[in-house]
N, C-alpha and C positions, 0 to 999 in steps of 0.2 A: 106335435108328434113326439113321445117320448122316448128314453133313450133304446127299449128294446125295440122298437118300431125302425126308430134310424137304424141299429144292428139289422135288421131283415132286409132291410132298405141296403145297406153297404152288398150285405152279402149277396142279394140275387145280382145285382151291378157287378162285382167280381167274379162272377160266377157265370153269368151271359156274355161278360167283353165286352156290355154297353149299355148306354141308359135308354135307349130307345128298345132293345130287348127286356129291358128289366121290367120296362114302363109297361111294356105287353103282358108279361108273366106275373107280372101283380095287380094288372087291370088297375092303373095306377094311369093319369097324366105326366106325359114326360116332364115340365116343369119340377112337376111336385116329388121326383126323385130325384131329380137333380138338386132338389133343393134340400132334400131331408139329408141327403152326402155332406153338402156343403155348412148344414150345419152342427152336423156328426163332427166333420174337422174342424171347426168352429168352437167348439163343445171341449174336444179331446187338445186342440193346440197343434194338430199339424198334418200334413197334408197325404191321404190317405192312397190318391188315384193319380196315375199322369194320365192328360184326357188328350188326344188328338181330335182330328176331325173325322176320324174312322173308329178308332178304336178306344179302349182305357187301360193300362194295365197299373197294378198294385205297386205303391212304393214301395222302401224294404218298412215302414212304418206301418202300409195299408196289408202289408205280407203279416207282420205280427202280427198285426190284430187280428189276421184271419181265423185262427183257429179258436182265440177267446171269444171272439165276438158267437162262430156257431157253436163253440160251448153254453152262451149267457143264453143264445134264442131256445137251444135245445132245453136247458133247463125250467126258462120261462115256460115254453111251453107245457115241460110234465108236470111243473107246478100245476097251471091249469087242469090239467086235467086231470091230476090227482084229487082235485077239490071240487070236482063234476063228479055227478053219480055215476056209479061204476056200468051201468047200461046206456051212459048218453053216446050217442051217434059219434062215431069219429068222422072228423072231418078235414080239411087240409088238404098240402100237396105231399105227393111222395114219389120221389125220384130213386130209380133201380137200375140197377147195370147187370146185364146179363150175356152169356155168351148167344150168339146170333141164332147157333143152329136147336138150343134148349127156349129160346124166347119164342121163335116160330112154330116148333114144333109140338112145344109141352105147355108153355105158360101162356100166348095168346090163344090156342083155342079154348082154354079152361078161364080166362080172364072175366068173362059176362059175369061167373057167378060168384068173383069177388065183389066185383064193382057192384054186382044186384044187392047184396051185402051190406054193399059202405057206398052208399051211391053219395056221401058227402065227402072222399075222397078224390083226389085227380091225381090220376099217376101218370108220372113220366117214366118209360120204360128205355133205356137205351142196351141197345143189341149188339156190342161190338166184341171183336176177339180179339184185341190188345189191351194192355192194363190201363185202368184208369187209376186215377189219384183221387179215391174217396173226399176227402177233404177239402183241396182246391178245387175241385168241381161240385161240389155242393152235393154227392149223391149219399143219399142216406143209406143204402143196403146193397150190396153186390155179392151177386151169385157168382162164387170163384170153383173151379175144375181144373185137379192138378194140386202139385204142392205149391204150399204159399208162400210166396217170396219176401213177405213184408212182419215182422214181426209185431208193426205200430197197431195193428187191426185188431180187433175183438172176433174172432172166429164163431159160428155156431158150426157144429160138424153135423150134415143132413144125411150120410151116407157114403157108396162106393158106386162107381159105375164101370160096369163091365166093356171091358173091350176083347173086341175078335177080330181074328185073323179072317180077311177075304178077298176076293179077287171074280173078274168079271169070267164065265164061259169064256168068249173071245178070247182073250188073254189065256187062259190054262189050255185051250186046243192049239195055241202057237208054242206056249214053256212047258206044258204037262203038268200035273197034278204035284206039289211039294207032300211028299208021304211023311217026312217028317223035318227036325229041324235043320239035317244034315242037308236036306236037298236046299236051302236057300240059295247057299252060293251062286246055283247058276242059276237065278230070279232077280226080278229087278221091282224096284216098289216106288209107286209116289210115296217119294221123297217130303215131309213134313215139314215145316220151318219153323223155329219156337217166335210167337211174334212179339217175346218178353228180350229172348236172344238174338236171336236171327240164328241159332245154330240147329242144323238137323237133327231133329231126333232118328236114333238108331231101332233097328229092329229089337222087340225084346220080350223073352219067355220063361215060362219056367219049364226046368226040367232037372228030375231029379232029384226035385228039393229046390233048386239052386236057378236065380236071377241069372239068367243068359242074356249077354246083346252082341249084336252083330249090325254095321254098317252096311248097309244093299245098296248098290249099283242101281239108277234112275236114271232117264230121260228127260223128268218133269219134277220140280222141285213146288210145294207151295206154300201159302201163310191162311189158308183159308180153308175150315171144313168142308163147306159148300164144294168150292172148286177139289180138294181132297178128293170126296166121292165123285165126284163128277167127272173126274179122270181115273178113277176106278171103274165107273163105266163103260168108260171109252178105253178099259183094253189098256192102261199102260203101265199097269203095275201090281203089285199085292198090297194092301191099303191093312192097319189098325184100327178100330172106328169103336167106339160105343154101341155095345149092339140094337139102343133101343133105335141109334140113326138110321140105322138099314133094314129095318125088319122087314118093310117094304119091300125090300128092293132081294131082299131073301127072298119073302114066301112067291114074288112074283119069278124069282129064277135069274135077275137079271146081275144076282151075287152070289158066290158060294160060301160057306162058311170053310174053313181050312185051320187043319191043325189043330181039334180042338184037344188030343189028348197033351198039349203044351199051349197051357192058356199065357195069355199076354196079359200085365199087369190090370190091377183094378184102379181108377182114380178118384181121390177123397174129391168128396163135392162138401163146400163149407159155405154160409152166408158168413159174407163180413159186414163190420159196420165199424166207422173209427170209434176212436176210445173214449168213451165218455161214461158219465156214472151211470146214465140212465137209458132206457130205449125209452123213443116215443113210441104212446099205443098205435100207432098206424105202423111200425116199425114190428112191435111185435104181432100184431095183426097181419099182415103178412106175411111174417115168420113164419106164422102156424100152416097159416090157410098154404104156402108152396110148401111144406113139408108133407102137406098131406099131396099134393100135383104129384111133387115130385115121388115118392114112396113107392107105386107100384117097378118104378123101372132102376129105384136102387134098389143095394143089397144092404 
């Protein structure tokens, strides 16, 4: 096994938390990853993994090497396939991070007709709404919403996405209809939780010209778009959302829209990817194909 091979080898290991996941995801025998590690640190002079009987985590040595090593595989590979004809099949894995309620809603049902596409790709999709760490977790592309917190990333900017003001029938027949941004005070909103901070985001419009916000009195605090709307159904607040999350739940009646001559901010949607010279073509193969997904529902 040569030394870019051991590197793929180290990295899916650091990246799973074990050799027996590694063994799986590379359709590899456990043995035989365990042994390409061992003489990866054999090779390099020192000891890269501390191994329990559960787990592995990185020494501060196997920590360095991390980000060289998915530099060296990254480059390898666009080596490759810079010297393949520019129409050969892409192939590979490619792992993506997306927030839960954009991955359910917009990118798995349109998924069949990348993969019909590139049926020599396998993508791992992961759908959470807390930050991941591109790099230590081995994901190549994440779909970030909202400003970005990290400066280390390569951003692509995809768009803006709208958000509105709304609230269940039930709820506005018990507080009454807010006519404009004066009437908040006496309203109460599921409350938001940033799940980067843990601190509530405040109510926030324009008017005027001019960025307004206001903190609202809630019942119900959350960390979760999902559960967010879903106690906007249940009547206990006035909710911010993306309009394309509810459109449903608009044309069906069971949301009103509110306040639209004081629109609530728009949020940058960007792919990141860490820093590197080059993207792999599955890397910008995606790129493309979800800019086109996602397009009708930004601005």
């Amino acid at each position: 096994m040569d030394l870019i091979e051991q590197l793929r080898v180290f990295l899916r290991v650091a990246h799973s938390g074990g050799f027996t996941a590694a063994a799986e995801q590379l359709g590899m025998p456990r043995p035989t990853v365990s042994l390409a590690v061992q003489r990866l640190e054999a090779r390099l002079g020192v000891r890269l993994l501390n191994r329990t009987t559960r787990h592995v985590s990185l020494t501060q040595d196997g920590q360095a090497l991390l980000e060289r090593a998915a530099a060296l595989v990254a480059d390898a590979e666009e080596l490759q396939q810079q010297f393949n004809p520019q129409g050969a099949p892409l192939a590979g894995r490619l792992r993506v991070d997306m927030p839960s309620r954009v991955a359910r809603r917009l990118v798995a049902p349109a998924l069949p007709g990348f993969l019909a596409r590139h049926p020599g790709i396998t993508l791992e999709l992961g759908s959470s709404d807390r930050p991941v760490d591109l790099l230590h977790e081995g994901i190549d592309c994440a779909l970030r919403v909202g400003e970005l917190a990290s400066g280390s990333l390569v951003a692509r900017p995809m768009g803006t996405m709208r958000l509105i003001h709304c609230a269940s029938p039930a709820y506005l027949a018990r507080h009454g209809v807010p006519q404009s941004p004066a009437d908040l005070p006496a309203h109460q909103a599921v409350n938001y939780a940033s799940a980067s901070s843990g601190r509530t985001v405040p109510w926030e419009w324009l008017e005027d010209g001019e960025w307004r916000t206001l903190p609202l009195p809630g019942a119900v605090a959350v960390n979760n778009v999902e559960t967010y709307i879903a106690c906007a159904l249940a009547g206990l607040g006035l909710i911010q959302v993306p309009a394309y999350d509810v459109q449903d739940h608009l044309r069906s009646g069971e949301l009103v829209e509110l306040l639209q001559p004081w629109p609530a901010p728009t949020m940058p949607v960007n792919l990141v990817y860490p820093h590197r010279r080059h993207l792999s073509r599955r890397v910008q193969a995606f790129a493309t194909w979800l800019a086109d997904v996602l397009a009708p529902h930004l601005r």
